[in-house]
N, CA, C and O atoms as a GROMACS GRO file, in nm:
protein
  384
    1UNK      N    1  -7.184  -1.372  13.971
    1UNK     CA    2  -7.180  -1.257  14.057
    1UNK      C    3  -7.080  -1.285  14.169
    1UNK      O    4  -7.096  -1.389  14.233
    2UNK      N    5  -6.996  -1.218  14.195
    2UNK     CA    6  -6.906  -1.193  14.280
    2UNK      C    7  -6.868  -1.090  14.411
    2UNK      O    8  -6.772  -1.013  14.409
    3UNK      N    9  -6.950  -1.103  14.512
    3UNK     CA   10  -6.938  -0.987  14.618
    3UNK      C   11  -6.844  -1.016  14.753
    3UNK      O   12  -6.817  -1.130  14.792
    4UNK      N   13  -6.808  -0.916  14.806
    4UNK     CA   14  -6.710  -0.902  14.912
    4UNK      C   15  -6.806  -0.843  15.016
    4UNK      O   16  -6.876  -0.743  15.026
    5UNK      N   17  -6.768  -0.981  15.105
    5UNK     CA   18  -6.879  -0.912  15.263
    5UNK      C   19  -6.751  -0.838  15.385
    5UNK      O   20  -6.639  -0.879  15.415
    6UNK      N   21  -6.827  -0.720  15.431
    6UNK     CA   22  -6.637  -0.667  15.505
    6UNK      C   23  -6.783  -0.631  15.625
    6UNK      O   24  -6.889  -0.573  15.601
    7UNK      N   25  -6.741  -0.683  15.735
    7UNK     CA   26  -6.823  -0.640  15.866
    7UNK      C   27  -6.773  -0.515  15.880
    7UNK      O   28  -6.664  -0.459  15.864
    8UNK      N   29  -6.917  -0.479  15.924
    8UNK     CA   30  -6.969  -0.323  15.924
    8UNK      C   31  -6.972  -0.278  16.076
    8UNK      O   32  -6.890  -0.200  16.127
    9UNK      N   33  -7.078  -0.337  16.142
    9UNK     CA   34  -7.101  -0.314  16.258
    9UNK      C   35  -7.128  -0.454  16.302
    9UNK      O   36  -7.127  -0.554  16.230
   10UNK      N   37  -7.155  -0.445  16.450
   10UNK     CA   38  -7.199  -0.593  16.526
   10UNK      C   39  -7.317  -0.672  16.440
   10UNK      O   40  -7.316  -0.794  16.428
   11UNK      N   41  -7.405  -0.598  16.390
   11UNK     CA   42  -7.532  -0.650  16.334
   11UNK      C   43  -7.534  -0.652  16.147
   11UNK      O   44  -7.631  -0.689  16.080
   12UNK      N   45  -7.433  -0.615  16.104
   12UNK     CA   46  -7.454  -0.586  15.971
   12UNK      C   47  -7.287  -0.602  15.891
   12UNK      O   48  -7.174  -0.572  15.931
   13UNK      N   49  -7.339  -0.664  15.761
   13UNK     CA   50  -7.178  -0.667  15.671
   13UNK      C   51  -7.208  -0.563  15.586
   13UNK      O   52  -7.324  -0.522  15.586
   14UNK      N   53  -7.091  -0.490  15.481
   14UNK     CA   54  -7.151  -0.454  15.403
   14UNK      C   55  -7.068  -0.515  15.285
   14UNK      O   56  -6.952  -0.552  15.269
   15UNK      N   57  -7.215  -0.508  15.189
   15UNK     CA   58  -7.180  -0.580  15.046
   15UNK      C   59  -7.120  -0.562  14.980
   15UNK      O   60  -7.187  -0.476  14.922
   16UNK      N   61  -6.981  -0.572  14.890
   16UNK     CA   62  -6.946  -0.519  14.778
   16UNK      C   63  -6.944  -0.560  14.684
   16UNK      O   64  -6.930  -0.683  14.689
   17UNK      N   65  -6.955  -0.495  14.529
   17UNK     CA   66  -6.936  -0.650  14.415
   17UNK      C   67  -6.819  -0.580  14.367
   17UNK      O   68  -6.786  -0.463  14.347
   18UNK      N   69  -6.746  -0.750  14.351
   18UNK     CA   70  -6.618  -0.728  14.310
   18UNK      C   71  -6.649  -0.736  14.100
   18UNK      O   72  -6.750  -0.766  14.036
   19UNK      N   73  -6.521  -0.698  14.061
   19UNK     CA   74  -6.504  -0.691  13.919
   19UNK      C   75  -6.504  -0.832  13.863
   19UNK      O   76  -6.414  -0.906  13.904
   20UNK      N   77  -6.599  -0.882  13.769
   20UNK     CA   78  -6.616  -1.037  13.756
   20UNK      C   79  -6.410  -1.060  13.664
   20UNK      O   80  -6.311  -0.987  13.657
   21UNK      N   81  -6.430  -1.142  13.637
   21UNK     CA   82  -6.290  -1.235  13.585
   21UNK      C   83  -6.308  -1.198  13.460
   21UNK      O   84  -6.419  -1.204  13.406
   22UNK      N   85  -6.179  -1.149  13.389
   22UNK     CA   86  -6.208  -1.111  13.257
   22UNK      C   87  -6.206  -0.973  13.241
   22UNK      O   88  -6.135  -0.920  13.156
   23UNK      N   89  -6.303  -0.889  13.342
   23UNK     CA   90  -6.280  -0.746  13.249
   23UNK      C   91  -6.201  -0.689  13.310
   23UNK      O   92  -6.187  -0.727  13.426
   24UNK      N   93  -6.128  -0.590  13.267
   24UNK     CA   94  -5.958  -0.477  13.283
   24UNK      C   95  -6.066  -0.389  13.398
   24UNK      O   96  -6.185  -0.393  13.432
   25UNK      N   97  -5.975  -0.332  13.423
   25UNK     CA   98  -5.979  -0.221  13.548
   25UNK      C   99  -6.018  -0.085  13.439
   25UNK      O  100  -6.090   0.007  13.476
   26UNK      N  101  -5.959  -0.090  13.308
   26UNK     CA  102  -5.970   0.023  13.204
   26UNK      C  103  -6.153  -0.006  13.146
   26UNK      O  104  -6.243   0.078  13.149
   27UNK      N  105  -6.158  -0.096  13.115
   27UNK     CA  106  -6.320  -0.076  13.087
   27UNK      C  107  -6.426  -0.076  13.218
   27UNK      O  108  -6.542  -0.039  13.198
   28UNK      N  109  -6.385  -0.115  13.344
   28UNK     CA  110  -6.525  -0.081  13.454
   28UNK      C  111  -6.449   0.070  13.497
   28UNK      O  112  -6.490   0.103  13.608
   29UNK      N  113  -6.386   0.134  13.461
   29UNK     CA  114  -6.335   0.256  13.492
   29UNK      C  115  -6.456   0.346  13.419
   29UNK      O  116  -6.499   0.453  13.461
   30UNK      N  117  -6.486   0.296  13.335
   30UNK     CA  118  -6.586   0.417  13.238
   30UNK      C  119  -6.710   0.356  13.246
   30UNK      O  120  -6.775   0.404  13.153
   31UNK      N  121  -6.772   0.283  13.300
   31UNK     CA  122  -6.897   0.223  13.373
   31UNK      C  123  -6.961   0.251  13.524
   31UNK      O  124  -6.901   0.177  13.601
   32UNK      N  125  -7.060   0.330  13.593
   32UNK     CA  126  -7.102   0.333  13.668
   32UNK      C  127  -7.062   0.251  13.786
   32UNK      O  128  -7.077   0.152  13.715
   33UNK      N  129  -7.033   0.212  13.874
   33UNK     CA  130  -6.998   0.084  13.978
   33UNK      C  131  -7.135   0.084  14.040
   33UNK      O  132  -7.192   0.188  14.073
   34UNK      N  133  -7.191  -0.052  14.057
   34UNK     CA  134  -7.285  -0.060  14.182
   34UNK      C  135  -7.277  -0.062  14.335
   34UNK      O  136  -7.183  -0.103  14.404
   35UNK      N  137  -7.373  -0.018  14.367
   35UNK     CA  138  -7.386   0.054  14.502
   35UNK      C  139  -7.354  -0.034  14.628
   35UNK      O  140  -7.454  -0.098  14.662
   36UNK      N  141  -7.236  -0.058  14.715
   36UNK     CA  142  -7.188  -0.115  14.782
   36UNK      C  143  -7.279  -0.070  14.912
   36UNK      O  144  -7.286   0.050  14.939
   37UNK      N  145  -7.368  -0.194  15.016
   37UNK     CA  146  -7.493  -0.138  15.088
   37UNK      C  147  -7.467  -0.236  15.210
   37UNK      O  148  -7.401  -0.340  15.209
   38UNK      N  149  -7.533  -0.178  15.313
   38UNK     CA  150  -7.501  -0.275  15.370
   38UNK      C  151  -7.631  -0.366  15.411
   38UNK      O  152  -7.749  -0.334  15.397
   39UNK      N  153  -7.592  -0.456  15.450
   39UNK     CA  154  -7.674  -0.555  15.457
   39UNK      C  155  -7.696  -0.631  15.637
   39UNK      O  156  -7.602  -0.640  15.717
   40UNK      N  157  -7.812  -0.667  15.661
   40UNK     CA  158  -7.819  -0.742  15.818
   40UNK      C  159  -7.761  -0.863  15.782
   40UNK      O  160  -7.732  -0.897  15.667
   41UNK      N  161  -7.739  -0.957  15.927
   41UNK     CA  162  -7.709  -1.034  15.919
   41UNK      C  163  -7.776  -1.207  15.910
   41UNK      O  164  -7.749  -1.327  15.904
   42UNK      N  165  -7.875  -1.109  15.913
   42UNK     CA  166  -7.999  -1.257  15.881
   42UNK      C  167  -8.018  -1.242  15.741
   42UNK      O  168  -8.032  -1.137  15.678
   43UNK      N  169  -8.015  -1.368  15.699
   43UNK     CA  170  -8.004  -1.425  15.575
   43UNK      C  171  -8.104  -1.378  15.453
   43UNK      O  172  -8.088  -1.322  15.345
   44UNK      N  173  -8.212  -1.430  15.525
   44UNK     CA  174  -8.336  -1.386  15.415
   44UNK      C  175  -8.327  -1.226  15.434
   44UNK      O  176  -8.357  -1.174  15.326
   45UNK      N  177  -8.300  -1.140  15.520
   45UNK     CA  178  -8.319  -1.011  15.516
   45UNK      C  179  -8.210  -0.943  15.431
   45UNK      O  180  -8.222  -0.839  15.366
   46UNK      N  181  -8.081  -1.036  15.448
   46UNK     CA  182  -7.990  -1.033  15.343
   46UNK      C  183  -8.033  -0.987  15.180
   46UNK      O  184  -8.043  -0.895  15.099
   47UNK      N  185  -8.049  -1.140  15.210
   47UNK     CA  186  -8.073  -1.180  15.038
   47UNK      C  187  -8.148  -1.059  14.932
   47UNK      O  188  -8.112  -1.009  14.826
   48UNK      N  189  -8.271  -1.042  15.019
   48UNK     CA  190  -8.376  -0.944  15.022
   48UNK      C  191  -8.316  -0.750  14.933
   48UNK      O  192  -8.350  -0.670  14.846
   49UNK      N  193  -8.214  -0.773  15.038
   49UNK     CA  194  -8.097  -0.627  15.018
   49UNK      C  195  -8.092  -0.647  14.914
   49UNK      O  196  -8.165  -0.596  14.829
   50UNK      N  197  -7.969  -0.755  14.888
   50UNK     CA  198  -7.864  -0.770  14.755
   50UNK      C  199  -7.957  -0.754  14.667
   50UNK      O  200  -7.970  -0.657  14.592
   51UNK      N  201  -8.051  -0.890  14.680
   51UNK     CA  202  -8.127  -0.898  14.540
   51UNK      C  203  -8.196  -0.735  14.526
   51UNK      O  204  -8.206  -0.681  14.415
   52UNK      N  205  -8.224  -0.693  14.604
   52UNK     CA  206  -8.294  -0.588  14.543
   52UNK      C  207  -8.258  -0.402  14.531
   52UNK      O  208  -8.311  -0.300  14.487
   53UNK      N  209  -8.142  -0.441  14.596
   53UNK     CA  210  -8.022  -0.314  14.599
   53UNK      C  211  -7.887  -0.350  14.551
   53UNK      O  212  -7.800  -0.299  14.622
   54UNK      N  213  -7.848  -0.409  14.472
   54UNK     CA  214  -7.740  -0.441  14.455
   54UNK      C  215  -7.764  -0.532  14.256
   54UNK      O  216  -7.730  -0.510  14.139
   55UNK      N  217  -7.833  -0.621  14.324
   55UNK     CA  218  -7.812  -0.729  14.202
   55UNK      C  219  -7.857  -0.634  14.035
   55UNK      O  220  -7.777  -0.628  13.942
   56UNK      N  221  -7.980  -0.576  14.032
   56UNK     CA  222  -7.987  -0.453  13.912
   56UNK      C  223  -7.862  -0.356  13.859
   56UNK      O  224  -7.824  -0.330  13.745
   57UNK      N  225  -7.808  -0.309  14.011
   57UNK     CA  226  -7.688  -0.277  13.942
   57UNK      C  227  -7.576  -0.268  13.870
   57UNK      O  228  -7.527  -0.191  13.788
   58UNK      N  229  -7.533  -0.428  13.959
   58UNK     CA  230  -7.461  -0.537  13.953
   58UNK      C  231  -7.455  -0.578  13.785
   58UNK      O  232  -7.360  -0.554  13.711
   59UNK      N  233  -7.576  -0.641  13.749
   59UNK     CA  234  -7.555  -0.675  13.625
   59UNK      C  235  -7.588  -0.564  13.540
   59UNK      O  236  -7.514  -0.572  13.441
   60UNK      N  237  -7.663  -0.462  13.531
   60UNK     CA  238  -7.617  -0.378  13.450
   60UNK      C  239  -7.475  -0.346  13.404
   60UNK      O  240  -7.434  -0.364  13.290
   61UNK      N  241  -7.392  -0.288  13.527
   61UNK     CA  242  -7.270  -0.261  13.497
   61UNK      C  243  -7.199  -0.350  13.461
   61UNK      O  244  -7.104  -0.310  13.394
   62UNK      N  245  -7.206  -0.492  13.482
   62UNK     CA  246  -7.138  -0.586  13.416
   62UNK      C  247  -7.158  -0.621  13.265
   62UNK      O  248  -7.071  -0.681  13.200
   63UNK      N  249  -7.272  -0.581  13.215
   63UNK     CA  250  -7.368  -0.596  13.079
   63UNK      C  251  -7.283  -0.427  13.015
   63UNK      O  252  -7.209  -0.434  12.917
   64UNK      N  253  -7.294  -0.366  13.045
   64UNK     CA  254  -7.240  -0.254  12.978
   64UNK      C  255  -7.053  -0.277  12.986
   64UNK      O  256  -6.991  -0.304  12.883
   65UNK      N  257  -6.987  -0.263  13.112
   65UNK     CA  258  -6.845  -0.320  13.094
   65UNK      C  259  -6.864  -0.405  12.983
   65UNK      O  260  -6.818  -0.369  12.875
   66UNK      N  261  -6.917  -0.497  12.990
   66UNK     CA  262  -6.840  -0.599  12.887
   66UNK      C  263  -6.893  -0.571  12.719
   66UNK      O  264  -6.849  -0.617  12.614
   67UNK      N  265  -6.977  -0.500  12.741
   67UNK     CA  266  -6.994  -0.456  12.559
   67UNK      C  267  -6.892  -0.316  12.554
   67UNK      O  268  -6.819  -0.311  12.455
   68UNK      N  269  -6.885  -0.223  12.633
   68UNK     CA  270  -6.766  -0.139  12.642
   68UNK      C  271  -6.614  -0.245  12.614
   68UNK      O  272  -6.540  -0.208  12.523
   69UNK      N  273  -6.590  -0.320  12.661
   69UNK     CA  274  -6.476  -0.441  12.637
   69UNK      C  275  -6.472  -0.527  12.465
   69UNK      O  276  -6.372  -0.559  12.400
   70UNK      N  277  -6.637  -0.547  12.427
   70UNK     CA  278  -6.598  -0.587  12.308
   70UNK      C  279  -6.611  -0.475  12.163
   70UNK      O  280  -6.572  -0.501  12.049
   71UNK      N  281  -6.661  -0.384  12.196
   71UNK     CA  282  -6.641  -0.248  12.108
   71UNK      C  283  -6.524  -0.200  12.118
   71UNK      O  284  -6.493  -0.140  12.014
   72UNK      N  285  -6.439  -0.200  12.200
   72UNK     CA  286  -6.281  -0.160  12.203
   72UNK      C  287  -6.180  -0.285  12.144
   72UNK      O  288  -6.077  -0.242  12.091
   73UNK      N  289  -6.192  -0.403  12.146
   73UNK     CA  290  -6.181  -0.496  12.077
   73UNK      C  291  -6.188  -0.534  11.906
   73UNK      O  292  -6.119  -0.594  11.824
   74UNK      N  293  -6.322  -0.457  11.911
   74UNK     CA  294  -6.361  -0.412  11.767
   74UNK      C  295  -6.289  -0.302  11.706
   74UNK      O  296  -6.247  -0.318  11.592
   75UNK      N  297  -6.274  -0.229  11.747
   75UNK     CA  298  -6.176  -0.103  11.722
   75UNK      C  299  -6.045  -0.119  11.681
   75UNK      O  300  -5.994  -0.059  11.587
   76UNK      N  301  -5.974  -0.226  11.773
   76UNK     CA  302  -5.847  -0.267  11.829
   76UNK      C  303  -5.808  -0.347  11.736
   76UNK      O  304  -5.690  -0.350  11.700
   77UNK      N  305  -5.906  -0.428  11.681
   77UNK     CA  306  -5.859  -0.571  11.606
   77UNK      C  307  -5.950  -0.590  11.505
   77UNK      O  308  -5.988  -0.701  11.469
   78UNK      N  309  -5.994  -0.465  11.448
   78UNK     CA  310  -6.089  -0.451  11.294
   78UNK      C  311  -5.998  -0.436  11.189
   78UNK      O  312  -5.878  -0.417  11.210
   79UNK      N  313  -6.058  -0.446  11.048
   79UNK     CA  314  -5.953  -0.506  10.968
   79UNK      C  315  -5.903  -0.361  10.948
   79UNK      O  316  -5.977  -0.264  10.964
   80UNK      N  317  -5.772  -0.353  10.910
   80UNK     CA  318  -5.660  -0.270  10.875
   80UNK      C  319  -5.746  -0.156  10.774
   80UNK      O  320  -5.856  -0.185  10.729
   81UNK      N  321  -5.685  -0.037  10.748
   81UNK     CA  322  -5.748   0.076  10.676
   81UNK      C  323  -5.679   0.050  10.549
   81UNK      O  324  -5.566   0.007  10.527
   82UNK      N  325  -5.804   0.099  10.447
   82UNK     CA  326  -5.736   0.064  10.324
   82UNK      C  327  -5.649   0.146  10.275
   82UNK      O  328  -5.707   0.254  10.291
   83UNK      N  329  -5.528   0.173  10.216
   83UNK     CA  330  -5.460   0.275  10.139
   83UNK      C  331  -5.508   0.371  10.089
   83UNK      O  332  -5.619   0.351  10.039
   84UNK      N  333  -5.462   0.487  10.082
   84UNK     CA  334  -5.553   0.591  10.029
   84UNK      C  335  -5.498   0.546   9.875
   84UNK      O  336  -5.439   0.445   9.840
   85UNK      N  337  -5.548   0.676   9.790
   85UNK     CA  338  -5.522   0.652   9.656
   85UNK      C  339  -5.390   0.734   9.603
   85UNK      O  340  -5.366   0.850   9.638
   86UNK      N  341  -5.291   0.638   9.494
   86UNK     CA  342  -5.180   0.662   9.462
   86UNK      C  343  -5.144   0.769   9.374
   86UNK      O  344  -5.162   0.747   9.254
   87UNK      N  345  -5.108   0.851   9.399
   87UNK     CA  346  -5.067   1.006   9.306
   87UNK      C  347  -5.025   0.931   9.146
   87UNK      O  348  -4.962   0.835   9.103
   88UNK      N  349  -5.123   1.071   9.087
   88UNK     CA  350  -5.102   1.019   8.899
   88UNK      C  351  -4.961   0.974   8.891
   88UNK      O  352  -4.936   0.964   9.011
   89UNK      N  353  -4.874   0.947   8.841
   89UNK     CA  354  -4.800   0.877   8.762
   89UNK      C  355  -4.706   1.055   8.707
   89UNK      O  356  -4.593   1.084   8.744
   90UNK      N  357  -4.797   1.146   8.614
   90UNK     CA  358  -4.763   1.273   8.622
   90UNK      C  359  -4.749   1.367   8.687
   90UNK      O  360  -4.718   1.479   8.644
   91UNK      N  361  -4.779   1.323   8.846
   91UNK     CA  362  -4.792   1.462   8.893
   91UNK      C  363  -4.680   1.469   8.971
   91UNK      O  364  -4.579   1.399   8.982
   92UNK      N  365  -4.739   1.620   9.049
   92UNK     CA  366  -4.512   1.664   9.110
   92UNK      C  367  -4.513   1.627   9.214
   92UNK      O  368  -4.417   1.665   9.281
   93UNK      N  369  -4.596   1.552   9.272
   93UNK     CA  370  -4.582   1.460   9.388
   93UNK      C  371  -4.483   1.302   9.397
   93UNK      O  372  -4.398   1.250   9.470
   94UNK      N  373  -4.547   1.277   9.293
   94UNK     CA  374  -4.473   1.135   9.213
   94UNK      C  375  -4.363   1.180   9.196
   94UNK      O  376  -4.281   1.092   9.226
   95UNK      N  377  -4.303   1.295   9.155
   95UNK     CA  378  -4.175   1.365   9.028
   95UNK      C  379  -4.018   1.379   9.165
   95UNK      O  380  -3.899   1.371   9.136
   96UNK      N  381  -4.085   1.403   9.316
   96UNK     CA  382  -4.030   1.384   9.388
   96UNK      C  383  -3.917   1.264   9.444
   96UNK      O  384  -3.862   1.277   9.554
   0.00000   0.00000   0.00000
């Protein structure tokens, strides 16, 4: 997990999670983003936030990005389409 703390006010940062390493900007584009919140500056009241406003999100959208990432992969790099089938030998397609 990867978050960006950007001070908010005197008493509070707010949280952001950044895009983990690995996935494109094109697959968390079509994924929900989690909810950037802010948070106090005491620790346990912290933690408290993230873990419980943030972190569900967090890995959801990272769990969906990255199967969105390997289904396009699959798509991308599945084996080649087979040939369709070759006109009779007689017909005026062939005669061309």
């Amino acid at each position: 997990m990867r978050l960006y703390l950007v001070e908010h006010r005197r008493d509070r940062v707010l949280v952001c999670p950044v895009v983990p390493l690995g996935l494109h900007e094109d697959i968390t584009d079509r994924v929900p983003a989690p909810p950037t919140v802010a948070a106090p500056l005491d620790p346990a009241r912290a933690a408290w936030r993230i873990t419980d406003r943030v972190l569900p999100h967090y890995t959801a959208a990272v769990a969906d990005a990255r199967e969105a990432a390997a289904l396009t992969a699959r798509r991308t790099h599945g084996p080649a389409p087979l040939p369709g089938p070759l006109p009779h030998p007689s017909s005026p397609a062939r005669a061309r």
